[in-house]
DODRENDO-412904 format. One record per residue: residue in three letters; x, y, z of N, C-alpha, C in turn. Coordinates in Angstrom, 3 decimals. Layout:
N
- type n_px n_py n_pz ca_px ca_py ca_pz c_px c_py c_pz
- ala X Y Z X Y Z X Y Z
...
***
This chain:
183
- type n_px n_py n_pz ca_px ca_py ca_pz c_px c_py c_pz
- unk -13.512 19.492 12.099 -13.525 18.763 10.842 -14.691 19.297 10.020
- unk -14.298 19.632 9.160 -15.992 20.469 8.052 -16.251 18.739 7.502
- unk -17.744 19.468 7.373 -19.086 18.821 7.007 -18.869 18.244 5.379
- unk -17.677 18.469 4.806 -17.338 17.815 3.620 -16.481 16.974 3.598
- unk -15.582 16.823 4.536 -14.579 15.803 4.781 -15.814 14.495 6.024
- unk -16.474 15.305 6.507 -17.089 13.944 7.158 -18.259 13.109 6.779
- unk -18.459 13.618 5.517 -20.277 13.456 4.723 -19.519 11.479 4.957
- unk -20.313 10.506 4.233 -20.087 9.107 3.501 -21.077 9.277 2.566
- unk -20.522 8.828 1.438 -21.795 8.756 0.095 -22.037 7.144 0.234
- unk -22.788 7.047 -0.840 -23.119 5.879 -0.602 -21.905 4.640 -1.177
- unk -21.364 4.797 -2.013 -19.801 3.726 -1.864 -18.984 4.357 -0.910
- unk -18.830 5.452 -0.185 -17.214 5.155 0.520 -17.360 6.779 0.801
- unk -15.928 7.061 1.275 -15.811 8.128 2.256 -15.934 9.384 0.951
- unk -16.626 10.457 0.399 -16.290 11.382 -0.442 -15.632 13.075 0.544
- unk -15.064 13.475 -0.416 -14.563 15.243 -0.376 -12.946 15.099 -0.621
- unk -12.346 16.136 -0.472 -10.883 16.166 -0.456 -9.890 15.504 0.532
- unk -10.593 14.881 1.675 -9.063 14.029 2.756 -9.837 12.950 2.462
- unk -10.812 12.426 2.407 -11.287 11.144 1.976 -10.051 10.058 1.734
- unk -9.258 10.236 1.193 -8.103 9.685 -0.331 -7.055 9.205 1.511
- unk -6.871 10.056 2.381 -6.103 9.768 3.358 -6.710 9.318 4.449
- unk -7.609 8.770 5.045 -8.113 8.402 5.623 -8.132 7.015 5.265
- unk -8.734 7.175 4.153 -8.912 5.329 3.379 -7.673 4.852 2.929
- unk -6.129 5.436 2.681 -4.996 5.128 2.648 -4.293 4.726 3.795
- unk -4.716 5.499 4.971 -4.045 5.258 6.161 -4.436 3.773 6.566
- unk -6.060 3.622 6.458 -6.988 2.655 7.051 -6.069 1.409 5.962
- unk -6.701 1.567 4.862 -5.882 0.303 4.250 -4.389 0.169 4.166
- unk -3.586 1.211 4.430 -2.057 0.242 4.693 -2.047 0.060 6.123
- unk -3.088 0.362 6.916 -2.654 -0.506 8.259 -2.754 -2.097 8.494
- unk -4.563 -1.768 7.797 -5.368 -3.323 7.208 -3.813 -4.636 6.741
- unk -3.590 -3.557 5.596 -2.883 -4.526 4.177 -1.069 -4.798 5.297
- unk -1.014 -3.697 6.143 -0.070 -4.128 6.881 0.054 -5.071 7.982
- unk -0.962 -5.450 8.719 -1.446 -6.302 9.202 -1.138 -7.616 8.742
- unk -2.248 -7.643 7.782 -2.425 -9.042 6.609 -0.727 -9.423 6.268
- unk 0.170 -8.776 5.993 1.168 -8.520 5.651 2.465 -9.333 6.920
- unk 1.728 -8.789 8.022 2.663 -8.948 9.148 2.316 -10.243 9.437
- unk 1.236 -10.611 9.786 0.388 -11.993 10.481 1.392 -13.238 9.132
- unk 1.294 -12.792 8.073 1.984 -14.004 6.935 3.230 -14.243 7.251
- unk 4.108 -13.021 7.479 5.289 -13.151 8.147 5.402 -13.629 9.134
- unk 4.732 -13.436 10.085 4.966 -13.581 11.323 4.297 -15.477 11.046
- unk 3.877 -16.185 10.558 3.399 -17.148 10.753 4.281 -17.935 10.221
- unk 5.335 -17.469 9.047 6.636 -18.251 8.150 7.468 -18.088 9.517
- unk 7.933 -16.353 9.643 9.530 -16.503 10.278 9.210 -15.462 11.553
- unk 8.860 -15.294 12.423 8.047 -14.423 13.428 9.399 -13.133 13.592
- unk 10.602 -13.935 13.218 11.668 -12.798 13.753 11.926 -11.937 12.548
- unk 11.358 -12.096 11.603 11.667 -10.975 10.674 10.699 -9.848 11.388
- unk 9.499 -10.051 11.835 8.759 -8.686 12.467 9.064 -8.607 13.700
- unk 9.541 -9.205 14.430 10.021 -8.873 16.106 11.574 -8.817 16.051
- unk 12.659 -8.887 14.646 13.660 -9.063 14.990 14.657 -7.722 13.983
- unk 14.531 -8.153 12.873 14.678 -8.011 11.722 14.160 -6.420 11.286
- unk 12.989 -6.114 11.742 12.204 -4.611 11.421 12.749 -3.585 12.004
- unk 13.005 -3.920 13.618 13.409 -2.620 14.413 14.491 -2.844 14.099
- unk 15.868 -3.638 13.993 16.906 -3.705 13.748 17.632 -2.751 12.333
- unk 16.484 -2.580 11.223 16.754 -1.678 10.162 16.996 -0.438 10.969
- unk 16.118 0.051 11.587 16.495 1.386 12.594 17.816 1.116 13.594
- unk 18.191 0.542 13.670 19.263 -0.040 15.071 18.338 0.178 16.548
- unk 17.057 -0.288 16.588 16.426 -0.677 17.459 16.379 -2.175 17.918
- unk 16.732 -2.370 19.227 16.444 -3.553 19.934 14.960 -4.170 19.597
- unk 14.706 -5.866 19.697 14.113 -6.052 20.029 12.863 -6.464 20.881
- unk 12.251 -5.360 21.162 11.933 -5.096 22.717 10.066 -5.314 22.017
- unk 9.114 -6.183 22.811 7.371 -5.963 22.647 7.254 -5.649 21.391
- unk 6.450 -5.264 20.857 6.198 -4.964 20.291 6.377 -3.645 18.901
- unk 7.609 -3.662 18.959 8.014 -2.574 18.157 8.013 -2.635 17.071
- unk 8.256 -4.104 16.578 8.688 -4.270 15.419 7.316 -4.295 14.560
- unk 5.985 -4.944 15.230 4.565 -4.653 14.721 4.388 -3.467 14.723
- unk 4.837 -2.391 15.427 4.123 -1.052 15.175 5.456 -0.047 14.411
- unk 6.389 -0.600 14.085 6.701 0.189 12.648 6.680 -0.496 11.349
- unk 5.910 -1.704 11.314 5.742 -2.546 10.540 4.331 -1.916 10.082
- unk 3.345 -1.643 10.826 2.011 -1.030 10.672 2.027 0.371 9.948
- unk 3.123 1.249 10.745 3.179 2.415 10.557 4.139 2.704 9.105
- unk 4.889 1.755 8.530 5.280 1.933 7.139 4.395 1.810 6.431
- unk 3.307 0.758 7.157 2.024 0.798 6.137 1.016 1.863 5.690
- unk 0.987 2.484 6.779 0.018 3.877 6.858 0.852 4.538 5.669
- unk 2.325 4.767 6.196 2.506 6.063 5.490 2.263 5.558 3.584
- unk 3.003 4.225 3.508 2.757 3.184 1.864 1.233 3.947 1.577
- unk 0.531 4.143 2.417 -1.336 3.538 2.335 -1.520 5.075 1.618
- unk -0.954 6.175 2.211 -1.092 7.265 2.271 -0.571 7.792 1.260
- unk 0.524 7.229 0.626 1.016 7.451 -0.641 0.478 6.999 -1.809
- unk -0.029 5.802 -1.767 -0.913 5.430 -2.854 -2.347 5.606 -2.953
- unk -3.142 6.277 -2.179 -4.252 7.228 -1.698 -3.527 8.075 -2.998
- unk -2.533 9.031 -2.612 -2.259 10.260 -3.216 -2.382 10.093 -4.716
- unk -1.646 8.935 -4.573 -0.988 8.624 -6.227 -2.446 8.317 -7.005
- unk -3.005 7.573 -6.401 -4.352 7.245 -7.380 -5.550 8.234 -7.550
- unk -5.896 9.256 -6.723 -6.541 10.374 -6.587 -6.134 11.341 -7.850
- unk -4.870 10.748 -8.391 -4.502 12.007 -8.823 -4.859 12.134 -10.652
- unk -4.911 13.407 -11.251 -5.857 13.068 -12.363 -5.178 12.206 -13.119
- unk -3.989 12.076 -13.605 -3.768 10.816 -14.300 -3.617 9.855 -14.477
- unk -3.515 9.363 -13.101 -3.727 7.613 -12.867 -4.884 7.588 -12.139
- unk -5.452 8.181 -12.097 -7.631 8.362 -11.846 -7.875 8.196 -13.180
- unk -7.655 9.115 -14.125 -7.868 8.812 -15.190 -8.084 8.004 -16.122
- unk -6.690 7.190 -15.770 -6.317 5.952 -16.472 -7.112 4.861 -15.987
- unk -7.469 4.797 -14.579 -7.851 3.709 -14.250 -9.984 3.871 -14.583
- unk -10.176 5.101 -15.099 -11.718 5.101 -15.421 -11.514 5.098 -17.307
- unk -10.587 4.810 -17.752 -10.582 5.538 -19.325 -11.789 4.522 -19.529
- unk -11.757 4.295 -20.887 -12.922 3.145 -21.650 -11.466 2.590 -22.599
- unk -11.900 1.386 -22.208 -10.635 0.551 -22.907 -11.528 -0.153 -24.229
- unk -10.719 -0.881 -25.222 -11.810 -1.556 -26.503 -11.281 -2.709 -26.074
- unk -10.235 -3.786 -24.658 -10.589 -4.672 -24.469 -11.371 -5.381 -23.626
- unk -12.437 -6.623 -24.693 -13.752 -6.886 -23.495 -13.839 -7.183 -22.051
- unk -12.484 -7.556 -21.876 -12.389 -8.085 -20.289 -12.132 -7.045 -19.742
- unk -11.039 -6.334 -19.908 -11.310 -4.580 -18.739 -12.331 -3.799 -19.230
- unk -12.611 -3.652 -19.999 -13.877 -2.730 -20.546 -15.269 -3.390 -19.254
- unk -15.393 -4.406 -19.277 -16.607 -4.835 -18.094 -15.679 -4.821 -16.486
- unk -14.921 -4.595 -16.121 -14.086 -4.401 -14.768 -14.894 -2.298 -14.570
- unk -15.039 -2.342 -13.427 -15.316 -0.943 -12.750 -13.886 -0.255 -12.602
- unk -14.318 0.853 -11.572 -13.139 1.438 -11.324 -12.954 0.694 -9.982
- unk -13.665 0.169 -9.279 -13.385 -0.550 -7.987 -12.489 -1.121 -7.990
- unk -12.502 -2.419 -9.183 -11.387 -3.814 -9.554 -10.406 -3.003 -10.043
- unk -10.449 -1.812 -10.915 -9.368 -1.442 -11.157 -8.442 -0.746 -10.101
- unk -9.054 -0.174 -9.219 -8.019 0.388 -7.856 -7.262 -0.634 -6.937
- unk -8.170 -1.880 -6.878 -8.130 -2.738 -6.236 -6.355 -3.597 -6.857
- unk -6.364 -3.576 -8.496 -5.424 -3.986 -9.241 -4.337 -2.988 -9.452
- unk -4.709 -1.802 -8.831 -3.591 -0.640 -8.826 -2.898 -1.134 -7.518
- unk -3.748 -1.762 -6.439 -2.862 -1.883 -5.028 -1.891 -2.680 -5.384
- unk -2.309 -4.105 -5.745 -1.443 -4.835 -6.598 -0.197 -4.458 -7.422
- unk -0.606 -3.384 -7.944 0.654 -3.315 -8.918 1.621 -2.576 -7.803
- unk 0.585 -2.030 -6.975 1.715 -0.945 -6.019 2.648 -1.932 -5.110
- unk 1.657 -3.146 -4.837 2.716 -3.821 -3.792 4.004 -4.046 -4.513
- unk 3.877 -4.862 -6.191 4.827 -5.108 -6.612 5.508 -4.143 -7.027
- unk 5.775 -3.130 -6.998 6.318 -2.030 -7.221 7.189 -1.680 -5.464
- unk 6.120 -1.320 -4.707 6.847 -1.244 -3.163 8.227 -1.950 -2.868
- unk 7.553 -3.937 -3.281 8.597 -4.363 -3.150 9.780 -4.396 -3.968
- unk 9.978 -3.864 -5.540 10.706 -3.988 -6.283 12.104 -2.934 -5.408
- unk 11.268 -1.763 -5.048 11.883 -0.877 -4.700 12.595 -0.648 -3.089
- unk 11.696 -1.037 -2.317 12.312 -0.570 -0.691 13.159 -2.135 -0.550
- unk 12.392 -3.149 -0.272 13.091 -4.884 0.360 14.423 -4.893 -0.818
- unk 13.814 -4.599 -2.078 14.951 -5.263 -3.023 15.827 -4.103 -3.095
- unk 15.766 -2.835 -3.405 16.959 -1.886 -3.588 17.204 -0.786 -2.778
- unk 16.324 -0.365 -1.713 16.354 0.657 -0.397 17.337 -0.175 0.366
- unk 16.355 -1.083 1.129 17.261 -1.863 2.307 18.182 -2.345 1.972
- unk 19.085 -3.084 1.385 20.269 -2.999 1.496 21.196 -2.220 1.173
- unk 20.838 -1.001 0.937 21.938 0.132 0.807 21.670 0.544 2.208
- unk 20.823 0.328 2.711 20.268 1.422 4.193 21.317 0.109 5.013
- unk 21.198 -1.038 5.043 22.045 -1.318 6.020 23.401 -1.363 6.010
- unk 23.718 -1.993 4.853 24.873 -1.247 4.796 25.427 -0.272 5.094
- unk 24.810 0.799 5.041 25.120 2.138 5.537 25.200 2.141 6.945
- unk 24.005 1.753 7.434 24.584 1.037 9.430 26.022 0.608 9.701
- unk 26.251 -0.303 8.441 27.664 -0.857 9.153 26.973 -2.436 9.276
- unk 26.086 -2.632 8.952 25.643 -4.175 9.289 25.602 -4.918 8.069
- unk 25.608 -6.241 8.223 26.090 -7.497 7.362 24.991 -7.137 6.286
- unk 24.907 -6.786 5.157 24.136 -6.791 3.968 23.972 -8.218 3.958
- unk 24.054 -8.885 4.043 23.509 -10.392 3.723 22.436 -10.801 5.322
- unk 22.309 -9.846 6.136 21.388 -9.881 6.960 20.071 -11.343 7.176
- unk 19.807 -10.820 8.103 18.529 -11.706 8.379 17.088 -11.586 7.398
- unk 16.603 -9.840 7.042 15.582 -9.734 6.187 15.723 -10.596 5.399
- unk 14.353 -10.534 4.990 14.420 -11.592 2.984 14.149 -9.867 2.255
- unk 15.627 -10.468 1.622 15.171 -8.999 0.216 14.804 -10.206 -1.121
- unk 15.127 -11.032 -1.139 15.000 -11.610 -2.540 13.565 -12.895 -2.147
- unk 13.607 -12.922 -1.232 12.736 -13.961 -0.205 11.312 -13.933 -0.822
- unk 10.898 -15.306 -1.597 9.408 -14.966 -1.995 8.092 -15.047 -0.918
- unk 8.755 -15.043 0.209 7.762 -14.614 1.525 7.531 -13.021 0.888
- unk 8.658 -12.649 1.481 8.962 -10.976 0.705 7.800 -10.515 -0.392
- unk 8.357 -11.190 -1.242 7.134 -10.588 -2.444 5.703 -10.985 -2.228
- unk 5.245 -12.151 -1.942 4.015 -12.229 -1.515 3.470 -11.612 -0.510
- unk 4.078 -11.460 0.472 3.583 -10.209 1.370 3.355 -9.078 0.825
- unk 4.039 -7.860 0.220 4.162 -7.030 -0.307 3.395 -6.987 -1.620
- unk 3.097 -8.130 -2.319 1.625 -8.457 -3.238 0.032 -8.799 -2.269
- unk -0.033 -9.236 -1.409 -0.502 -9.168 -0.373 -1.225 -8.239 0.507
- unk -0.077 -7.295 0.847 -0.192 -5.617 1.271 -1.164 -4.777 0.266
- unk -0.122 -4.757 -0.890 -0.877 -4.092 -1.720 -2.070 -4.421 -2.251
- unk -2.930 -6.036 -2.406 -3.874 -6.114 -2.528 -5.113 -5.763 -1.856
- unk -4.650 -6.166 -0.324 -5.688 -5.924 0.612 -5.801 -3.872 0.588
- unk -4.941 -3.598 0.347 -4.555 -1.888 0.488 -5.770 -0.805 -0.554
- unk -5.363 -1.671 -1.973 -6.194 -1.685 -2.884 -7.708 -1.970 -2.894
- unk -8.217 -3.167 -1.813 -9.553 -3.220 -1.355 -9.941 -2.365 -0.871
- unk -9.417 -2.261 0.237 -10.096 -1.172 1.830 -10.258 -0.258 0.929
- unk -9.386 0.821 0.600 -9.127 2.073 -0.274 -10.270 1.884 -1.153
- unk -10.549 1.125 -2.033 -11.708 1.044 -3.105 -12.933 0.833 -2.084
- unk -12.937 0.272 -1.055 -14.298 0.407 -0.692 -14.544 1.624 0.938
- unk -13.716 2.241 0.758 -13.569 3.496 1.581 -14.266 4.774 0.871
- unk -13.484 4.481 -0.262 -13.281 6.192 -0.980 -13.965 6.583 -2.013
- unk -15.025 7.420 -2.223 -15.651 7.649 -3.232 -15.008 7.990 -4.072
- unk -14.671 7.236 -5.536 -14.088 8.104 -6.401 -14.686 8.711 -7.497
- unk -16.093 8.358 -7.162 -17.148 9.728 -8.225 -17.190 10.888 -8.357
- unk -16.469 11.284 -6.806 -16.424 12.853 -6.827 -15.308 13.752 -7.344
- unk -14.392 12.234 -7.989 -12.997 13.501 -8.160 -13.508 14.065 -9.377
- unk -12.327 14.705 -9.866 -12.479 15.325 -11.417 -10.980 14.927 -11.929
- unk -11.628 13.994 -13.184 -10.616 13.148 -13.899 -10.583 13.003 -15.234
- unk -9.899 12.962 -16.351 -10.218 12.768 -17.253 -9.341 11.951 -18.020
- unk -9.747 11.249 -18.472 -8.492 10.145 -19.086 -7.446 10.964 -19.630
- unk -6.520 10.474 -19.622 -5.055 11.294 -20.120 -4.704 11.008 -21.378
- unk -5.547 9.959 -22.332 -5.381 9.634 -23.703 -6.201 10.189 -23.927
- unk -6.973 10.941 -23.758 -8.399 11.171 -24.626 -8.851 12.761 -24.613
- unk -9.194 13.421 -25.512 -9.567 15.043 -25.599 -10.486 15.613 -25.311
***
């Protein structure tokens, strides 16, 4: 591992894998947080319901560890997405309103996880999975909650906590960004 991927500055992890490390770490975190809510409403959507999207039995623990591991890869994608210069950008521009204008880039990554959960869920629970089971051959009106506001609060949830870890992991002083409105 070189001596630039393992430095810590003083907010959070800096160099170029930084962004995946602190993505992985927080969608496991935010997957967690995520699972424990579920699991405390309806326990069989994560021991029943998860491996079953794969046509996996429910056997120990499986359904927590691809429940975790969608999180990593979620975590790892929105690492990417926000690293990148134009929604880095966006989220350091200088705004002229007073209430985001005094917010950092911290609260603002933190409110990017957010938007990502609701976005995650708009997209995989509400319009992935039920084409994917269907495609199994299994009852689209299934056991998951696709419309289920467990569903969305988890997945607002995910993405919040995702949005923390990540903001307090990852240095984002070191990228090179420049607002995408501005010359």
């Amino acid at each position: 591992m070189s001596t630039e991927q393992s430095e810590t500055a003083e907010t959070g992890m800096s160099g170029s894998g930084g962004w995946v490390v602190g993505g992985a770490v927080g969608g496991a975190i935010g997957a967690l947080a995520f699972g424990a809510l579920v699991w405390a409403l309806d326990p069989a959507v994560v021991q029943a319901a998860i491996p079953a999207i794969y046509g996996l039995d429910p056997v120990g623990i499986v359904g927590w560890g691809i429940h975790v591991a969608h999180g990593v890869v979620l975590g790892v994608l929105f690492g990417f997405l926000v690293t990148r210069e134009f929604i880095l950008g966006t989220l350091r521009m200088t705004v002229e309103t007073d209430a985001l204008s005094r917010t950092g880039v911290w609260l603002r990554v933190v409110a990017a996880g957010f938007v990502f959960g609701l976005s995650i869920w708009a997209i995989l629970p509400v319009l992935v999975l039920p084409a994917w089971v269907e495609a199994l051959g299994a009852d689209p009106a299934g056991e998951f909650p696709v419309f289920a506001a467990e569903s969305l609060v988890g997945h607002l949830l995910f993405g919040t906590v995702l949005g923390l870890v990540f903001a307090t992991m990852v240095d984002l002083t070191d990228r090179l960004a420049t607002p995408p409105l501005e010359e």
